[in-house]
N, C-alpha and C positions, 0 to 999 in steps of 0.2 A: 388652582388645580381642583379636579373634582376632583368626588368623594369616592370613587374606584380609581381614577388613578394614584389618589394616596394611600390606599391600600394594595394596588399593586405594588408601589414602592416600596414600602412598610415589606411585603413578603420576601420580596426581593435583597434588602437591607437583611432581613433573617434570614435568607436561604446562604446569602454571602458570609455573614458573620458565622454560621454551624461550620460553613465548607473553612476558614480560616481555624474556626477550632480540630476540626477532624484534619488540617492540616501542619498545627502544633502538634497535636497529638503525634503525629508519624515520625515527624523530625529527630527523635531520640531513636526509634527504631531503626531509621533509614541510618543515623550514624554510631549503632552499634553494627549494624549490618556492616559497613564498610570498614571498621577498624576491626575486628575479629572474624579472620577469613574464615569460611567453615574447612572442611578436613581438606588438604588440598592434595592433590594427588600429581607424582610429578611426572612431566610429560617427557618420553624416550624420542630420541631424534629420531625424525625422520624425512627421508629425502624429501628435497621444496618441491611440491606440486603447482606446474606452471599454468594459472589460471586458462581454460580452456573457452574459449569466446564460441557462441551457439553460432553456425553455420548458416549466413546471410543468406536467403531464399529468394531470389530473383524475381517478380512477377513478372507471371504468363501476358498475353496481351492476345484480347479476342481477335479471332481470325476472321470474323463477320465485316465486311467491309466500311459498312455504316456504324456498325459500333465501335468497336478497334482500342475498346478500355481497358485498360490495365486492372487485374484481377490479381489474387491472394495466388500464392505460388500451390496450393493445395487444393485449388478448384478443379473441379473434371467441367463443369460447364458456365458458361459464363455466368454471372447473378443476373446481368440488366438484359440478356435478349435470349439466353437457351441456348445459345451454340455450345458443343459440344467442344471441350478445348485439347489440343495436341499434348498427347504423353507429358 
């Protein structure tokens, strides 16, 4: 092995070993965090809101004979030739 790829290694070996220490490190934190809820506040019922699905938008399709591509429902003119597209 050359003598910069074993010092790329070598950096790498320490960049890996600090991220394993700053990852001991949290572990205590992370499970005090989960056994000692902070203040919890409790939640009044309320009627289920029935998830509401976004309104599928059809593409338009150019009226240009020769093109006649289907476009974003949101276009007024086509992208690929300029025609102007129907309401």
């Amino acid at each position: 092995m050359s003598k910069n790829g074993k010092l790329k290694k070598a950096k790498n070996v320490e960049k890996r070993r600090l991220q394993m220490e700053e990852a001991l490190e949290c572990i205590p934190l992370k499970e005090a965090a989960q056994s000692e809820p902070a203040h919890v506040v409790p939640v009044t019922a309320v009627a289920p809101v029935a998830p509401v699905a976004p309104a599928a938008r059809q593409p338009k399709q150019c009226v240009f004979e020769p093109c006649r591509r289907y476009v974003d429902a949101s276009c007024t003119a086509c992208p690929y030739c300029g025609t102007p597209l129907p309401g």
